[in-house]
mmCIF file of the N, C-alpha and C atoms, coordinates in Angstrom:
data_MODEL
# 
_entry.id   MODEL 
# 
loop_
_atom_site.group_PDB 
_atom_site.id 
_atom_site.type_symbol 
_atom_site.label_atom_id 
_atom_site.label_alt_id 
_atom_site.label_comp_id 
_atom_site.label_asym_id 
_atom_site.label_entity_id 
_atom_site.label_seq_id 
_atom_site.pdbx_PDB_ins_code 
_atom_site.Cartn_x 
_atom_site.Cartn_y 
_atom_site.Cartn_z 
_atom_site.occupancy 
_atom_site.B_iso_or_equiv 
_atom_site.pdbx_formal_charge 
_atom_site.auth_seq_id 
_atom_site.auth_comp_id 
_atom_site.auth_asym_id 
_atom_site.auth_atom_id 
_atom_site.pdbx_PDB_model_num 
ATOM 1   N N  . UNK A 1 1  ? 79.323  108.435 116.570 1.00 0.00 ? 1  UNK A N  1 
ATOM 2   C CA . UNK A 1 1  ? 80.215  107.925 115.525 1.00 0.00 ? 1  UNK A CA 1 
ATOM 3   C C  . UNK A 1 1  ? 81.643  107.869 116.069 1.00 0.00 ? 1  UNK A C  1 
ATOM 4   N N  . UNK A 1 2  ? 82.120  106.565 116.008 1.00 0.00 ? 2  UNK A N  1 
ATOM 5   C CA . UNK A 1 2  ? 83.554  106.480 116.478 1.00 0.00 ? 2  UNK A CA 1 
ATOM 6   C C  . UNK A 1 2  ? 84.534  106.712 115.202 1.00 0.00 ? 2  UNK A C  1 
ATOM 7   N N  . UNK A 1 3  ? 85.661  107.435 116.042 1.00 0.00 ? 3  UNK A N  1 
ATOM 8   C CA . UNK A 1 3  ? 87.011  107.755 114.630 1.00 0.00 ? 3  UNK A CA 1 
ATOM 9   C C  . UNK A 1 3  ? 87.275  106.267 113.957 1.00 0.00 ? 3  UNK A C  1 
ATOM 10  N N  . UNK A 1 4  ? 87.722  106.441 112.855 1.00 0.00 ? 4  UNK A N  1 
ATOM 11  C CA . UNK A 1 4  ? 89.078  105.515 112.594 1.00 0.00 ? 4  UNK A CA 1 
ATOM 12  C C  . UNK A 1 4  ? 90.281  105.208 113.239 1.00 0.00 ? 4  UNK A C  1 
ATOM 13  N N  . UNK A 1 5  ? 91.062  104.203 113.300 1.00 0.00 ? 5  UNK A N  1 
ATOM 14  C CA . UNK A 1 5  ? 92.514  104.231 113.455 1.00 0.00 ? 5  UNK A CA 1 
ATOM 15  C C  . UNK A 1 5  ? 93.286  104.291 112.102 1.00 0.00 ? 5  UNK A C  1 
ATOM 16  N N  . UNK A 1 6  ? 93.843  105.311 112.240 1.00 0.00 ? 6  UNK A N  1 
ATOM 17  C CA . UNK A 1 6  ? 94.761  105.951 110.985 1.00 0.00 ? 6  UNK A CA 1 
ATOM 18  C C  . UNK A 1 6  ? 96.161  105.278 111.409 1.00 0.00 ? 6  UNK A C  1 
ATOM 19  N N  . UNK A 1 7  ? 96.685  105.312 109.916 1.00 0.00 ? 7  UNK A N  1 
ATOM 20  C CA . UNK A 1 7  ? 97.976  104.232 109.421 1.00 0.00 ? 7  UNK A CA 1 
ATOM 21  C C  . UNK A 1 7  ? 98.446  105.179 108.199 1.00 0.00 ? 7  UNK A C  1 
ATOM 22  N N  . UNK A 1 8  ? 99.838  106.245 108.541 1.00 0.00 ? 8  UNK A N  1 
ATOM 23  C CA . UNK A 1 8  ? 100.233 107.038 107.784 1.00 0.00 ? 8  UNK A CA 1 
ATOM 24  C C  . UNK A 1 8  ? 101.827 106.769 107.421 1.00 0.00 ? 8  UNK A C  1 
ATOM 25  N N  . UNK A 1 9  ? 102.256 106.708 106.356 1.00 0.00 ? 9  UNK A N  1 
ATOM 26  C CA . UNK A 1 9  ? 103.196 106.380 105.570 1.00 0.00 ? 9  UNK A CA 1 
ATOM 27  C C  . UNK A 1 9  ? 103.592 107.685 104.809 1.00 0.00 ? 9  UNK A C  1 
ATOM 28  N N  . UNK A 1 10 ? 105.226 107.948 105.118 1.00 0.00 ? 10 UNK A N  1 
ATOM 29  C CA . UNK A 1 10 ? 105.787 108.891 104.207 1.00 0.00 ? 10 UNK A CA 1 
ATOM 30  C C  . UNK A 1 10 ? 106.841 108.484 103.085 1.00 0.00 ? 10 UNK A C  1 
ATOM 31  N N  . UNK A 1 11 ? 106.251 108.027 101.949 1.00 0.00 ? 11 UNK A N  1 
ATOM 32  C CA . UNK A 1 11 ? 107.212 107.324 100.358 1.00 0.00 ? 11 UNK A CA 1 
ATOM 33  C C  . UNK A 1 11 ? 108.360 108.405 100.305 1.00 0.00 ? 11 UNK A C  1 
ATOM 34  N N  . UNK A 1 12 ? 109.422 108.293 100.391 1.00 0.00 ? 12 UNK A N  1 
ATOM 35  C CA . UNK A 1 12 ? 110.701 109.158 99.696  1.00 0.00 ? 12 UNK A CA 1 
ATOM 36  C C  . UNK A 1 12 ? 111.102 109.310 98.164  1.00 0.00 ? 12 UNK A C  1 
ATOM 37  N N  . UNK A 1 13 ? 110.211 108.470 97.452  1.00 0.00 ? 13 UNK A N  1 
ATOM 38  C CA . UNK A 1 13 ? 110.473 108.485 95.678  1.00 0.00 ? 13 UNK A CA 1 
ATOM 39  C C  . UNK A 1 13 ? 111.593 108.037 95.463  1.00 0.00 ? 13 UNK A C  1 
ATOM 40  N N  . UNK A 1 14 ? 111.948 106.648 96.117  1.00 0.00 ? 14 UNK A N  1 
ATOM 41  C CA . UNK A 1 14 ? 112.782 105.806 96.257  1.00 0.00 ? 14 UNK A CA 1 
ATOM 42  C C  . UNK A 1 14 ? 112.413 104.465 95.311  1.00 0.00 ? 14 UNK A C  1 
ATOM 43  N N  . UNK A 1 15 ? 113.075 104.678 93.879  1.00 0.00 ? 15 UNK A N  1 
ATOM 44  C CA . UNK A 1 15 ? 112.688 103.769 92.756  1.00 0.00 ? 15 UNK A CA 1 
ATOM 45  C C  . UNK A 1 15 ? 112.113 104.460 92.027  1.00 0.00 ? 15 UNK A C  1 
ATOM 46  N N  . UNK A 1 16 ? 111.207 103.688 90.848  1.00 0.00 ? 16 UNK A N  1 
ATOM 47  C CA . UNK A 1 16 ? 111.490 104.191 89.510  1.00 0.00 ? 16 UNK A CA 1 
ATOM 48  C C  . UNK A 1 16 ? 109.435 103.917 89.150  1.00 0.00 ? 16 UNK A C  1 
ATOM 49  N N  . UNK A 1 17 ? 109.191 103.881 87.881  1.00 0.00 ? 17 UNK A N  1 
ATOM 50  C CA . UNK A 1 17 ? 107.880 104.168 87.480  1.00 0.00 ? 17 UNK A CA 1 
ATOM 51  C C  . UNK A 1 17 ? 107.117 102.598 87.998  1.00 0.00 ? 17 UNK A C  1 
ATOM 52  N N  . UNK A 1 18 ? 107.939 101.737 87.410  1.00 0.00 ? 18 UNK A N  1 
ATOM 53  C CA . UNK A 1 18 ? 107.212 100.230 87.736  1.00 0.00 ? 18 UNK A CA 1 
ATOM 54  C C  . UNK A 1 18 ? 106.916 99.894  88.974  1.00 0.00 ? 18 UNK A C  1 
ATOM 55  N N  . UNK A 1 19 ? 107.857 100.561 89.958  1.00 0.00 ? 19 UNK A N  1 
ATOM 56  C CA . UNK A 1 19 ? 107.929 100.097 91.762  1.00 0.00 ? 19 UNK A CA 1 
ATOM 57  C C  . UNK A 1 19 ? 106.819 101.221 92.220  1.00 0.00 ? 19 UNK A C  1 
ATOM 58  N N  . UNK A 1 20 ? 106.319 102.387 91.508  1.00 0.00 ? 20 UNK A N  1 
ATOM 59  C CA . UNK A 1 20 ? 105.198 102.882 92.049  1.00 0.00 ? 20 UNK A CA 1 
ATOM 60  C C  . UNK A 1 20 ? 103.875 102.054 91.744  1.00 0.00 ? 20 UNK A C  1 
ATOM 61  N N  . UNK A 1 21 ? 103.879 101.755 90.387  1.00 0.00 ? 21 UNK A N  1 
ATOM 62  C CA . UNK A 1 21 ? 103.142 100.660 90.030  1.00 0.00 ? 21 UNK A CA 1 
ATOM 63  C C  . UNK A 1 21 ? 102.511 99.361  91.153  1.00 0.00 ? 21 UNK A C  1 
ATOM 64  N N  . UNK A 1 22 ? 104.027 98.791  91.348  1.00 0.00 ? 22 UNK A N  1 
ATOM 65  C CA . UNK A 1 22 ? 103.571 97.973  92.507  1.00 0.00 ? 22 UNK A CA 1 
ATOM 66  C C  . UNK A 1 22 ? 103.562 98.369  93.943  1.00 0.00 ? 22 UNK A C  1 
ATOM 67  N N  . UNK A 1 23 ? 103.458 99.369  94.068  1.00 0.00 ? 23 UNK A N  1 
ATOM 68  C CA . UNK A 1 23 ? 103.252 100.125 95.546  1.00 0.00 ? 23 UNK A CA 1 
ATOM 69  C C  . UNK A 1 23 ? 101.848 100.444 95.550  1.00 0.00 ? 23 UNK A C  1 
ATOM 70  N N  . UNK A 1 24 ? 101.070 101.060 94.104  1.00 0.00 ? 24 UNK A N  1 
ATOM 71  C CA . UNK A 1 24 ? 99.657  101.218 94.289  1.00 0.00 ? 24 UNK A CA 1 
ATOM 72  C C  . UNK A 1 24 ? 99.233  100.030 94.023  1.00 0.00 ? 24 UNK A C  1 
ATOM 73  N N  . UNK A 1 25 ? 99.507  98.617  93.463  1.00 0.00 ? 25 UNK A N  1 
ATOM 74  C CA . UNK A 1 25 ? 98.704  97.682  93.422  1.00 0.00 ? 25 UNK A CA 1 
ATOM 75  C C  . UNK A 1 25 ? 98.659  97.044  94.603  1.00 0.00 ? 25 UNK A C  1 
ATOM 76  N N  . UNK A 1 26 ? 99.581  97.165  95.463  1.00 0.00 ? 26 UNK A N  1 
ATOM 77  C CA . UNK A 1 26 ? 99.893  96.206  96.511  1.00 0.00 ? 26 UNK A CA 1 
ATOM 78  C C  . UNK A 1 26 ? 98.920  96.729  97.604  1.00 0.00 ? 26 UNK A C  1 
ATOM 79  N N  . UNK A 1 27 ? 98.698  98.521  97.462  1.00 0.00 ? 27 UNK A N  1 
ATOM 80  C CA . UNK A 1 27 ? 97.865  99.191  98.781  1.00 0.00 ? 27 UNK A CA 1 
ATOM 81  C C  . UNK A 1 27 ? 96.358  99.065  98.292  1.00 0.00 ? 27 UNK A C  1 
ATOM 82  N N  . UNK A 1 28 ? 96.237  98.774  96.864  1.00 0.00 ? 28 UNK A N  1 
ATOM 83  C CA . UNK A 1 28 ? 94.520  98.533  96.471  1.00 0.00 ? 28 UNK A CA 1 
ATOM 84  C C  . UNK A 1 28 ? 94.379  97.382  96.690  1.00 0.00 ? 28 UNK A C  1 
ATOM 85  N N  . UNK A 1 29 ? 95.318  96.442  97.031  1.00 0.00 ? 29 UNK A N  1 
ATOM 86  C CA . UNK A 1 29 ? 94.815  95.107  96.688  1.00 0.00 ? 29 UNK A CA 1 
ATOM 87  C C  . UNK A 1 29 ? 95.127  94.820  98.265  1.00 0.00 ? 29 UNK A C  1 
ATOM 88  N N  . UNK A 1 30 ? 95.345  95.146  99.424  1.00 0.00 ? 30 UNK A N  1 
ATOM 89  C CA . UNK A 1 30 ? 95.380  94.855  100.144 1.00 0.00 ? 30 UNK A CA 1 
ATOM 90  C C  . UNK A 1 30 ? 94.119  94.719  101.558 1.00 0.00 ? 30 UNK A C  1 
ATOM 91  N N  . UNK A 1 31 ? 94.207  93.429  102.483 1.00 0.00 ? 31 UNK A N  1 
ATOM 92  C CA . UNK A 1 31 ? 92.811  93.564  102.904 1.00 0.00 ? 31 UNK A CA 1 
ATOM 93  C C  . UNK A 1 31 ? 92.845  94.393  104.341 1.00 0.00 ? 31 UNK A C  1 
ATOM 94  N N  . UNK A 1 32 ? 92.430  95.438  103.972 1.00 0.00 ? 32 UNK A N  1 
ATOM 95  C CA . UNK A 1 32 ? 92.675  96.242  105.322 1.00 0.00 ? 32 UNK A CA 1 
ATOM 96  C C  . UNK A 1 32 ? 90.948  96.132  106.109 1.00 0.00 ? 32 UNK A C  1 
ATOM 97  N N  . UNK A 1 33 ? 91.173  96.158  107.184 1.00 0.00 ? 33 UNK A N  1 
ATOM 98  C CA . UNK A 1 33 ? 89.691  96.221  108.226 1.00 0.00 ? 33 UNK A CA 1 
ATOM 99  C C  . UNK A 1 33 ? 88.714  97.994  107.803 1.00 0.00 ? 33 UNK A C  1 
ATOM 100 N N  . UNK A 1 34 ? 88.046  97.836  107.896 1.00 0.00 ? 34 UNK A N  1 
ATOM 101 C CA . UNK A 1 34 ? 87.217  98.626  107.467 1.00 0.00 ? 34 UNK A CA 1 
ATOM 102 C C  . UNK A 1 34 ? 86.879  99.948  108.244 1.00 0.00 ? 34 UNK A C  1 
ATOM 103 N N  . UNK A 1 35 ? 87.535  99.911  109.406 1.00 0.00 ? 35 UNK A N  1 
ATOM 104 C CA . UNK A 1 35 ? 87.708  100.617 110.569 1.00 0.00 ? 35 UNK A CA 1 
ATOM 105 C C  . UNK A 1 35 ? 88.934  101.646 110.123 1.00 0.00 ? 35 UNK A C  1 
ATOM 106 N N  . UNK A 1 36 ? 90.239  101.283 109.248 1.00 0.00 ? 36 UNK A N  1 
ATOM 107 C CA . UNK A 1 36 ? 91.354  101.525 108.930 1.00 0.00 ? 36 UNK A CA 1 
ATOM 108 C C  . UNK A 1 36 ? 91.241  102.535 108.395 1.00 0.00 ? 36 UNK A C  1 
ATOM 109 N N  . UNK A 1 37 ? 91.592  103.429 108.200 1.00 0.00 ? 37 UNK A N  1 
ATOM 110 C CA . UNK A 1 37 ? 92.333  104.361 107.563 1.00 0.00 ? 37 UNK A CA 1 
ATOM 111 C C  . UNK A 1 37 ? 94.051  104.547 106.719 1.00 0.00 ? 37 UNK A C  1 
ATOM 112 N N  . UNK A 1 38 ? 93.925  104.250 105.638 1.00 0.00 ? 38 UNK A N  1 
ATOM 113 C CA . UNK A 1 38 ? 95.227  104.313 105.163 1.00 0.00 ? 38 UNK A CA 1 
ATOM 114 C C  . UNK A 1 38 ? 95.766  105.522 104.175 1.00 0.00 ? 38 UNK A C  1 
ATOM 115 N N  . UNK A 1 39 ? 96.869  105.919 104.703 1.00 0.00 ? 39 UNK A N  1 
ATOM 116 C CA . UNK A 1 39 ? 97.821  107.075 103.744 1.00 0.00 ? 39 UNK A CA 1 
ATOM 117 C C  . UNK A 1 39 ? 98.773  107.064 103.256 1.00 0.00 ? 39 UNK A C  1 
ATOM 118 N N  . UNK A 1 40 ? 99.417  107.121 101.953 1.00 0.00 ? 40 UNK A N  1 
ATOM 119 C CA . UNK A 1 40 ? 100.433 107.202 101.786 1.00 0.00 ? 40 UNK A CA 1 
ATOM 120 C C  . UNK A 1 40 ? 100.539 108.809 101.364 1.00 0.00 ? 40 UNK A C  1 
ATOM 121 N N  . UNK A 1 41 ? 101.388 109.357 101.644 1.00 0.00 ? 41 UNK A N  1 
ATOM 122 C CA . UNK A 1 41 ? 102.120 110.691 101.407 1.00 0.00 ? 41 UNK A CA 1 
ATOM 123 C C  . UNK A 1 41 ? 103.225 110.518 100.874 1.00 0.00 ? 41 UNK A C  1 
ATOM 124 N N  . UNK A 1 42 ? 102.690 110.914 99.831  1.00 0.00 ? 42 UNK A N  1 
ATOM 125 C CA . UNK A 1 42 ? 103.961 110.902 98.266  1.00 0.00 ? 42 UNK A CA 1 
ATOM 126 C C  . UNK A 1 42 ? 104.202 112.671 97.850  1.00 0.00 ? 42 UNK A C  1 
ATOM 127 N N  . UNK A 1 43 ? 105.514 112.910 97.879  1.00 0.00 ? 43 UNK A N  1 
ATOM 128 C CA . UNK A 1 43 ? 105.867 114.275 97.543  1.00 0.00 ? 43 UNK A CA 1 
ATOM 129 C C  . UNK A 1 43 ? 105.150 115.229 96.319  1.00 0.00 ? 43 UNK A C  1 
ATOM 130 N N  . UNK A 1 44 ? 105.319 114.107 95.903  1.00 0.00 ? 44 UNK A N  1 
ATOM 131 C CA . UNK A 1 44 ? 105.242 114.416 93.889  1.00 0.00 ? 44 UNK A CA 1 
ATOM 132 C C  . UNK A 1 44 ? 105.126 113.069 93.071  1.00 0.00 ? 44 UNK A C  1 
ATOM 133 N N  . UNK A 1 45 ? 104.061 113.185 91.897  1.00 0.00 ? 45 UNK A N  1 
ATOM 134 C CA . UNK A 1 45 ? 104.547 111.951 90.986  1.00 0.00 ? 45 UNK A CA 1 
ATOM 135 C C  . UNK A 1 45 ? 104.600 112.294 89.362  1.00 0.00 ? 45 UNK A C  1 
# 
């Protein structure tokens, strides 16, 4: 079994309730390869 290639992101809670909104629609709706691994690391919400 081969790893993933991981893709890690650190959010600063930079903006307000609606811009998280479109930060999780934009990372569900996005077409990532299946191989991918994606993170966002959010402090707190």
């Amino acid at each position: 079994m081969s790893r993933k290639f991981f893709v890690g992101g650190n959010w600063k809670l930079n903006g307000d309730k609606k811009s998280l909104g479109e930060l999780i629609q934009t990372m569900n709706g996005a077409n990532v390869d299946p191989n991918v691994e994606v993170v966002c690391g959010a402090p707190s919400i």
